[in-house]
C-alpha positions as CSV (number, residue, x, y, z in Angstrom):
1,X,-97.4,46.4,126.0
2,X,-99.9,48.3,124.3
3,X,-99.0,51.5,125.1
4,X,-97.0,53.7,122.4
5,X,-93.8,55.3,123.6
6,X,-95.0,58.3,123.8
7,X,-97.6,57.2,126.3
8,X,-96.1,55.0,128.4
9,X,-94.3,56.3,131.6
10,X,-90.9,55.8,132.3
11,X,-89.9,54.0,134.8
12,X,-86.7,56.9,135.2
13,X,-87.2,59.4,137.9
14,X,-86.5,62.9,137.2
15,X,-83.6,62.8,138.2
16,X,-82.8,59.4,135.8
17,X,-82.8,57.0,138.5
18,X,-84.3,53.4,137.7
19,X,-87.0,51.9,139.8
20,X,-87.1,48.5,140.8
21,X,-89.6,48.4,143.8
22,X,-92.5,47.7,142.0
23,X,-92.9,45.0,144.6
24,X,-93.7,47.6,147.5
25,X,-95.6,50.1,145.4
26,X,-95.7,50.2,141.5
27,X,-94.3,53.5,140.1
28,X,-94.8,55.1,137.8
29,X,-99.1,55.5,137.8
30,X,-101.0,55.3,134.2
31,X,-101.4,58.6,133.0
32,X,-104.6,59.2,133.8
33,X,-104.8,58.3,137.7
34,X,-103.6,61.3,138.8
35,X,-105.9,63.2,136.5
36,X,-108.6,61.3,138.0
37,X,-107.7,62.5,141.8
38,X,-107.2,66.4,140.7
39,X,-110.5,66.0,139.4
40,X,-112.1,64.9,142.8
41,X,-110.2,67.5,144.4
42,X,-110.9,70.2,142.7
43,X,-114.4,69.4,141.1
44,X,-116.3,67.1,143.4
45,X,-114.3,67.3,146.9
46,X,-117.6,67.0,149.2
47,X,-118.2,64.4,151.7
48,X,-119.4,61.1,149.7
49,X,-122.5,60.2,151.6
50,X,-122.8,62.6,153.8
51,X,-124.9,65.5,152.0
52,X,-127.7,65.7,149.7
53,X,-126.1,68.2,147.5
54,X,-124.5,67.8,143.8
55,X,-120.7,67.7,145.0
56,X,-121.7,64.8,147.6
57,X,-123.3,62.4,145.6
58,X,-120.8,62.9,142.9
59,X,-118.2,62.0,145.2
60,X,-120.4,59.0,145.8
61,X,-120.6,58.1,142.4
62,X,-117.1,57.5,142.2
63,X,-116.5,55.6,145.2
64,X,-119.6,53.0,143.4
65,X,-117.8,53.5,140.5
66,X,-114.6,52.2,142.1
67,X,-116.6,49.4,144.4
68,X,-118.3,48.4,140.5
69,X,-114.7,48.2,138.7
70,X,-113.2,46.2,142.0
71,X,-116.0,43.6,142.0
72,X,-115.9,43.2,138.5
73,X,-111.9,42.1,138.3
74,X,-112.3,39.7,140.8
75,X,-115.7,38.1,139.8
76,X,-117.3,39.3,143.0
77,X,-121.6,39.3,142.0
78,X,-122.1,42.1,144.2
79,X,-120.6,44.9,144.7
80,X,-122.1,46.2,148.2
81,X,-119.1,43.3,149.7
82,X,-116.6,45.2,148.2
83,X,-115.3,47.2,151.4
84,X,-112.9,49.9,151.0
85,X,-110.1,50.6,154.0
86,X,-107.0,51.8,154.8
87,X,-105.4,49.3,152.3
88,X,-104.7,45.5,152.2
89,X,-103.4,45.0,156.0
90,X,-106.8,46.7,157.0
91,X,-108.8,44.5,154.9
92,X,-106.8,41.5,156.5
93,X,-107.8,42.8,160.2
94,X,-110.9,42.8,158.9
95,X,-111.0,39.4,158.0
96,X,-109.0,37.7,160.9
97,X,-110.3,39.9,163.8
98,X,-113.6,39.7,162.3
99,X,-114.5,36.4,161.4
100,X,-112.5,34.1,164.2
101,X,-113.8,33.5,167.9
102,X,-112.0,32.0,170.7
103,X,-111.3,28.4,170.2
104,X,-110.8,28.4,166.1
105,X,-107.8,27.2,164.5
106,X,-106.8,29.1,161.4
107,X,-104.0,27.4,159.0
108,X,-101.3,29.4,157.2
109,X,-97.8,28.7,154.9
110,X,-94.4,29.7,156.0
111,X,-94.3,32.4,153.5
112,X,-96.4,35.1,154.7
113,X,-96.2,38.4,154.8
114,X,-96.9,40.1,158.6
115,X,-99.8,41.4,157.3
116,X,-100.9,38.0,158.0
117,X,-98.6,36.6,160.4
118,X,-98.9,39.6,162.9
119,X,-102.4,39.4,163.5
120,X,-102.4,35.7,163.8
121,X,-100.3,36.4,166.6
122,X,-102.2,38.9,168.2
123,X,-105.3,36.4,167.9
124,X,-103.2,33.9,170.4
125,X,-104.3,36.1,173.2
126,X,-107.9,35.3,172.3
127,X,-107.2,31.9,172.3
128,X,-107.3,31.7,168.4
129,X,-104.3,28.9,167.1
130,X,-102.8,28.5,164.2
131,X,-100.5,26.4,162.6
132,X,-97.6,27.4,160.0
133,X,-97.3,24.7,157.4
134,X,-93.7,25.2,156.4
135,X,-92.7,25.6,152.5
136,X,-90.2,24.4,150.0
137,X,-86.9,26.1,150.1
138,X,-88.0,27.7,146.3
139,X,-91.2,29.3,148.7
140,X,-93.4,26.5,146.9
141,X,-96.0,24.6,148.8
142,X,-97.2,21.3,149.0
143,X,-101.5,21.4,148.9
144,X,-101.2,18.3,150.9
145,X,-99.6,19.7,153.9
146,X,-102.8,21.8,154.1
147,X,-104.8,19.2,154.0
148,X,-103.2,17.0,156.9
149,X,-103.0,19.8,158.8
150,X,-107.0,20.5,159.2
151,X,-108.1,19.9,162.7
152,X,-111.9,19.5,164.0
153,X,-111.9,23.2,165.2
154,X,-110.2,24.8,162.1
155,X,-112.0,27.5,160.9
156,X,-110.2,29.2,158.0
157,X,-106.9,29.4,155.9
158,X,-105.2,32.2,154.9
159,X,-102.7,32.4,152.2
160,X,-101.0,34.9,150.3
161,X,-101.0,34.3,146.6
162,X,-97.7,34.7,145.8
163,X,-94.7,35.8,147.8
164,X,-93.5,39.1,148.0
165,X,-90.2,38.1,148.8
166,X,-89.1,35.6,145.5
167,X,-92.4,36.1,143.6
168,X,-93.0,32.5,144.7
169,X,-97.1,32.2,143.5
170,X,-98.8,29.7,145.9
171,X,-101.5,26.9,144.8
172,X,-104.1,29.0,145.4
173,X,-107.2,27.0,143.1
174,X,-105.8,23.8,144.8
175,X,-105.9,24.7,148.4
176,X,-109.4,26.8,147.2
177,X,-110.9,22.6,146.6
178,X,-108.9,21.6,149.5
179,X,-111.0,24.4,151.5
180,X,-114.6,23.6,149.9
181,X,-114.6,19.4,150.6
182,X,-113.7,20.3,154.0
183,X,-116.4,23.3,154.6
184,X,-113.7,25.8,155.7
185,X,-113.1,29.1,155.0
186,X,-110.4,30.5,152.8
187,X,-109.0,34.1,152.8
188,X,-106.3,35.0,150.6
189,X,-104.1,38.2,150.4
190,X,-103.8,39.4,146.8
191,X,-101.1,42.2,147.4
192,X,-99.0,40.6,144.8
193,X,-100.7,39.4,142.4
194,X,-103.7,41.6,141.5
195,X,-103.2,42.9,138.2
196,X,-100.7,40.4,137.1
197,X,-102.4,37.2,137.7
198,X,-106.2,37.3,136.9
199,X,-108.4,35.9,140.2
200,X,-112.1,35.1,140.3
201,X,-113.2,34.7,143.5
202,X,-116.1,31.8,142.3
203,X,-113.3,29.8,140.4
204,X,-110.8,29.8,143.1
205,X,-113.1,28.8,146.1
206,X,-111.8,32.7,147.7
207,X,-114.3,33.6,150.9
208,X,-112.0,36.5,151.7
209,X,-110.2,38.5,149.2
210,X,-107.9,40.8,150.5
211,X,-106.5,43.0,147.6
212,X,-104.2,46.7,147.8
213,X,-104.6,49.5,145.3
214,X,-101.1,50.9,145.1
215,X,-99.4,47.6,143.7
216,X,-100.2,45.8,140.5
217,X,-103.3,47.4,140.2
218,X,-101.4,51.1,140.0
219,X,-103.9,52.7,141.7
220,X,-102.7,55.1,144.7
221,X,-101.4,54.3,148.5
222,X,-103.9,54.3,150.5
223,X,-106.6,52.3,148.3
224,X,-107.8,48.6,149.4
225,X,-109.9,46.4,151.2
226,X,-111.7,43.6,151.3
227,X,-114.1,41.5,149.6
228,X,-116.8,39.5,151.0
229,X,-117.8,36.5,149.5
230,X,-121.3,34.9,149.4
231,X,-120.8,32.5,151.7
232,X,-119.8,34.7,154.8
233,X,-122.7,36.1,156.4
234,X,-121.9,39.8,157.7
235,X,-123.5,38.7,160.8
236,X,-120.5,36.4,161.5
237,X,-118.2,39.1,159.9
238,X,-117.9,41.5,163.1
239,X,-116.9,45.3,162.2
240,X,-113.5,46.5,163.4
241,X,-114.1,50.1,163.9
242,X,-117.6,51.6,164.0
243,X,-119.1,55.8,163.7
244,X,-120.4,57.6,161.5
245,X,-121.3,56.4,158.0
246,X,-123.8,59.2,157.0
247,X,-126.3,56.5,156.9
248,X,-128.7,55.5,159.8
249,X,-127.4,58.9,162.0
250,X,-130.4,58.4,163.8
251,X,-128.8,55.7,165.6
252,X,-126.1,55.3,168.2
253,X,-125.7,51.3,166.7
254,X,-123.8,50.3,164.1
255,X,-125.5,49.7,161.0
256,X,-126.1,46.5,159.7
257,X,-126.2,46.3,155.7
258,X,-123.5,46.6,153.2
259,X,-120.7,48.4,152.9
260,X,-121.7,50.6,155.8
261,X,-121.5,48.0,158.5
262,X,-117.3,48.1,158.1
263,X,-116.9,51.8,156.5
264,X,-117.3,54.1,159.4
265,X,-115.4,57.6,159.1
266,X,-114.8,59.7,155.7
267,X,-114.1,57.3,152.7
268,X,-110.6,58.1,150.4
269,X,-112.9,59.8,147.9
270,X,-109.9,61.4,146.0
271,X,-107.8,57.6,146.4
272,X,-110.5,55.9,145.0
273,X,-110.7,57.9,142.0
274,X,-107.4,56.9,141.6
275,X,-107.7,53.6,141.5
276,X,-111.0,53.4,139.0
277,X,-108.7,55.4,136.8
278,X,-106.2,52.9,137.3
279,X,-108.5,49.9,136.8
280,X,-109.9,51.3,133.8
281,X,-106.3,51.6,132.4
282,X,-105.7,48.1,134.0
283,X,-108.9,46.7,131.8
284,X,-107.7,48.4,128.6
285,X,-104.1,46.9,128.6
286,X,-105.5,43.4,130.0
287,X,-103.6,41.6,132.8
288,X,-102.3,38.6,130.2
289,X,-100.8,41.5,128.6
290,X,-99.3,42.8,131.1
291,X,-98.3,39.4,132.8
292,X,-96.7,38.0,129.4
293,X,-94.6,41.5,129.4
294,X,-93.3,41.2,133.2
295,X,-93.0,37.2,132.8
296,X,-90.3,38.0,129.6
297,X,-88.6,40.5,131.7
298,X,-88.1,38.1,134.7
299,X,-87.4,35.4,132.6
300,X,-84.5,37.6,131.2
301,X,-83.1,39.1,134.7
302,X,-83.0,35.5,136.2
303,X,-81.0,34.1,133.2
304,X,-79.0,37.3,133.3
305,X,-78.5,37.0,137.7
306,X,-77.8,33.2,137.4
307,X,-74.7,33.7,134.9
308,X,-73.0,36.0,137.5
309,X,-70.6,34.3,139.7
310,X,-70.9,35.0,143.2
311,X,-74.6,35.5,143.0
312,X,-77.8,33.5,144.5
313,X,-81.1,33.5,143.5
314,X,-83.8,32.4,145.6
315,X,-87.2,31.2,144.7
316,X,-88.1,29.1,141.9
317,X,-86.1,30.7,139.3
318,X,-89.0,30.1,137.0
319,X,-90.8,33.4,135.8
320,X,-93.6,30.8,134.4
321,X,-94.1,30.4,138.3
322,X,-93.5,33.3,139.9
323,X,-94.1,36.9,139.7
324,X,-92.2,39.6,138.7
325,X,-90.2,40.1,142.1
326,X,-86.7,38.4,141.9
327,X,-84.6,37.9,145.7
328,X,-81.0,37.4,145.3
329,X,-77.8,38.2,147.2
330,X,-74.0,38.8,146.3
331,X,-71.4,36.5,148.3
332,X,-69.3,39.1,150.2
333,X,-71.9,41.8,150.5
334,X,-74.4,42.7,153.1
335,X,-77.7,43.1,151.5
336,X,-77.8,46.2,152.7
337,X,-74.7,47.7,151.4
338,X,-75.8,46.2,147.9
339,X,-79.1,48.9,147.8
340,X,-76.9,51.4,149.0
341,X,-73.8,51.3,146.4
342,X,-77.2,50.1,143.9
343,X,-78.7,53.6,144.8
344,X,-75.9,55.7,145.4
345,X,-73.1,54.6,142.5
346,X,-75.8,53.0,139.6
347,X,-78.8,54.7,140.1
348,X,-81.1,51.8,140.7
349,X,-83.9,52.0,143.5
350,X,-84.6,48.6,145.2
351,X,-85.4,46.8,148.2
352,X,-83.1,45.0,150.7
353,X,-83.9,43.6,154.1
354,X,-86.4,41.2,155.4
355,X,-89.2,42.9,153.7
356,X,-91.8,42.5,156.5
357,X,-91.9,39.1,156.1
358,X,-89.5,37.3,158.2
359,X,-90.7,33.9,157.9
360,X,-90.4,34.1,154.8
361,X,-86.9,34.8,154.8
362,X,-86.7,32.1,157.2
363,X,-87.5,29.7,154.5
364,X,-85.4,30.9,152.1
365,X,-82.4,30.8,154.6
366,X,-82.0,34.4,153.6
367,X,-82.8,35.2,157.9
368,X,-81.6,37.3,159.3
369,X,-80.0,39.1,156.8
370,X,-82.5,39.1,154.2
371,X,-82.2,40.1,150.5
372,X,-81.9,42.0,147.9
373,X,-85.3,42.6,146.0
374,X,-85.8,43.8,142.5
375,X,-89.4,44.4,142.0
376,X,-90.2,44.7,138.0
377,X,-93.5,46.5,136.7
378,X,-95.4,46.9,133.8
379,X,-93.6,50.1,132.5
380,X,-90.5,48.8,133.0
381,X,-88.4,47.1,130.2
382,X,-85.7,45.0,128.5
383,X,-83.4,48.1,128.8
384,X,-83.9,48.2,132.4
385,X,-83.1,44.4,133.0
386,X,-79.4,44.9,131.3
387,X,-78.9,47.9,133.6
388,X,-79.4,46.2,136.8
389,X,-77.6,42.9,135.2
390,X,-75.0,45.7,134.5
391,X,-74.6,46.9,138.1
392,X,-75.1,43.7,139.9
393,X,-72.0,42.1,137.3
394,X,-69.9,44.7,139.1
395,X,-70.9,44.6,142.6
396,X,-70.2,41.1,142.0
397,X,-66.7,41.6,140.5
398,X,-65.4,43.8,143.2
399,X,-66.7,41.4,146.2
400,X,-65.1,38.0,144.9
């Protein structure tokens, strides 16, 4: 990394605990992100949009500022489709609820999170279907499968990038041809890999990107969204929520143009902030950087995991192939007992369960139990690797 010691964040708590959940929120922020929110707050915390006066329209600024700096990592021309929500589960709503009629058949993988898979399901009553193309045992799938499994009625697939389970990454370019030769639509849900793996939209054949602030990106929870590409016209794309939007208040409708027609209600001025602050840092450091530094600390912790007996990895086991999130679980232990003693008796913060994605763990046989889940960052390092080999060398010990 680029950063001098000095500057660089440790990824101890106060109280000297490590963190390993980078996978459900990355901690610790750059340095200047939460400068960036106090700022808002306390210098231009007026209504963005709302009022004619110096506070509001610097508020404003920020929030183009932010839509500018989102549109520009992903290669998105225009920066009115950037929408801002709730985070990346609303900008998936979005997508799903907005975009399919009654009738449509929407393809998926096996390995989704329930960001995707819950909707989906909600969508059945609507008579929306969908079929669940099931993945490798690693989380790996087949471009193929997608292929045979297009119907005359199928409307869109939707993928996440890369698993947030095992760090599996999908074939996102591959399934982005697949999507173009057959005139579908392709929505993909960037939770995990925004900020480690670069994306362009235009390259990768992406209609729908759904991406999340407070991940890879390091921005705060809270942030996110989606992004509309150029070949979705809003018309087709049908709002989720409407109100207010400062614009248009002469009407009882819903406006029409971009962003308003899917922003109702007071924007995350102070979030936002956050995240340009965060992107700007993001820019600076450059995501090969920062993927080449996560990819040599995975590299290490699977080496490290896979020479302790009693232990199994899931996923590919390849850090040239997945992301910095490593699944594993210790023969004798419930998962959940392993984050416990990790927390309690080593100091190590991780995640254990099913992880909100339980078909997921259903292809990794790791259902219902689940897994243990160290999530590494970008301020994490090589140190922190040989103290969660450390711990998991003893857990291991004392269960065989």
């Amino acid at each position: 990394m680029s950063l001098t010691a000095s500057e660089s964040p440790s990824s101890r708590t106060k109280d000297g605990a490590l963190y390993l959940d980078n996978a459900a929120t990355s901690w610790p922020k750059p340095p200047g992100v939460a400068r960036a929110m106090v700022h808002v707050l306390e210098e231009a915390g007026a209504n963005p949009g709302r009022s004619g006066h110096r506070l509001s329209i610097e508020a404003a600024r920020v929030i183009f500022n932010a839509r500018e700096a989102v549109a520009e990592l992903f290669g998105a021309s225009d920066p009115l489709r950037v929408i801002f929500g709730l985070n990346i589960t609303d900008g998936i709503n979005l997508a799903l609820h907005g975009i399919l009629r009654p009738g449509d058949h929407v393809i998926t993988s096996s390995m989704e999170h329930n960001a995707i898979m819950r909707p989906l399901n909600e969508l059945r009553q609507k008579d929306v279907r969908f079929t669940k193309i099931a993945c490798n045992a690693d989380g790996s799938l087949d471009p193929a499968l997608i292929e045979s499994a297009i119907q005359p009625n199928t409307r869109l697939i939707a993928l996440n990038h890369a698993s947030n389970v095992c760090g599996t990454v999908l074939p996102v370019k591959e399934v982005g041809q697949i999507v173009r030769n057959h005139d579908l639509l392709f929505l993909v849900d960037t939770a995990q890999t925004a900020g480690v793996i670069p994306i362009d939209m235009e390259e990768a054949s992406i209609d729908l990107l759904a991406f999340t602030g407070h991940k890879s990106l390091y921005g705060p929870m809270g942030t996110g969204g989606l992004i509309i590409g150029q070949r979705i016209d809003p018309e087709e794309l049908q709002p989720v929520r409407q109100g207010g939007t400062g614009s248009r208040s002469e009407q009882v409708v819903q406006p029409t143009f971009l962003p308003d027609r899917y922003e109702s209600g007071t924007p995350n001025a102070v979030g936002l902030a956050g995240l340009l602050a965060a992107l700007t840092w993001l820019k600076s450091e450059g995501i090969e950087t920062i993927r080449t530094h996560e990819k040599a600390l995975t590299a290490g912790l699977l080496e490290g995991l896979g020479e302790i007996t009693g232990v199994e990895i899931y996923g590919t086991q390849d850090a040239s192939k997945q992301i910095a999130t490593v699944a594993f679980n210790i023969k004798g232990l419930e998962p959940s007992t392993i984050g416990l003693r990790l927390d309690e008796e080593f100091n190590i913060l991780s995640r254990v369960g099913l992880h909100c994605a339980p078909t997921a763990h259903q292809t990794l046989g790791t259902f219902p139990q689940g897994s243990v889940r160290f999530g590494l960052g970008a301020f994490n390092q090589p140190e922190d690797v040989c103290a969660a080999l450390n711990a998991v060398r003893l857990l291991a010990k004392e269960a065989v």
